[in-house]
C-alpha positions in Angstrom: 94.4 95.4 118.6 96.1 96.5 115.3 99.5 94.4 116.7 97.3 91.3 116.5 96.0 91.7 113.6 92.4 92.6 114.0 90.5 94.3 111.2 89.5 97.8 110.4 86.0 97.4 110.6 86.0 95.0 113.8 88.3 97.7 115.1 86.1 100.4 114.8 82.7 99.1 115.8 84.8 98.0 119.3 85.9 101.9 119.4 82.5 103.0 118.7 81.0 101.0 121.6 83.8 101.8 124.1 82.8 105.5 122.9 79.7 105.0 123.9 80.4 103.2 127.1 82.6 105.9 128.5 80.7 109.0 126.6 76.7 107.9 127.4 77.2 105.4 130.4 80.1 106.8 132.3 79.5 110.2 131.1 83.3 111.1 130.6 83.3 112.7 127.4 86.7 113.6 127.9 87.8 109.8 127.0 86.3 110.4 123.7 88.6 112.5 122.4 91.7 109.6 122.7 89.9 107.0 120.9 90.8 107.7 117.2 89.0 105.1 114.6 91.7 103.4 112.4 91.4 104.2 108.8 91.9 101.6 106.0 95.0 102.3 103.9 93.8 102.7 100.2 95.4 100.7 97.4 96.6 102.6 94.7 95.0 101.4 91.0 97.6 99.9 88.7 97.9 102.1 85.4 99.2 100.7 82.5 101.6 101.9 80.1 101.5 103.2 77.1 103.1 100.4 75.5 101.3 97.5 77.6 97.9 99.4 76.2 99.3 98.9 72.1 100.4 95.5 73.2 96.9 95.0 74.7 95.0 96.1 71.6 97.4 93.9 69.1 96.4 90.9 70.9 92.9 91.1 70.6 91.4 88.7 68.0 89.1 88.3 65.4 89.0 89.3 61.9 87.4 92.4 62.0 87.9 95.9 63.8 84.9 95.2 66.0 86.0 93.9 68.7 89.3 96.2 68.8 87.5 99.4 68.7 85.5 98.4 71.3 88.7 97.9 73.7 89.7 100.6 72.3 86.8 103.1 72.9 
């Protein structure tokens, strides 16, 4: 299922009811233990530089120091 490109969640609830097929109906627990859920790789969050942040706060407009100290809190 992950070659053709199902999804994590539609890959999991089909796990979970096999699970239950083989684990309540059949009553082979044992078959349980080789179905493994498939986990979702996490994206890591993009951080900005130190430089891209002072580049950031330049750009912001206005006359006043309003709105840059609020971007900057």
């Amino acid at each position: 299922m992950t070659q053709d490109g199902v999804s994590a969640s539609s890959f999991n609830v089909r796990i979970i009811s096999l699970r239950f097929l083989f684990g309540i109906t059949c009553g082979r627990d044992e078959m349980k233990r080789l179905m493994q859920f498939y986990r979702k790789p996490r994206k890591r969050p993009i951080v900005l530089s130190v430089e891209e942040v002072a580049d950031l706060l330049v750009a912001v407009p206005g006359p006043g120091l309003q709105y840059r100290a609020a971007l900057g809190i």
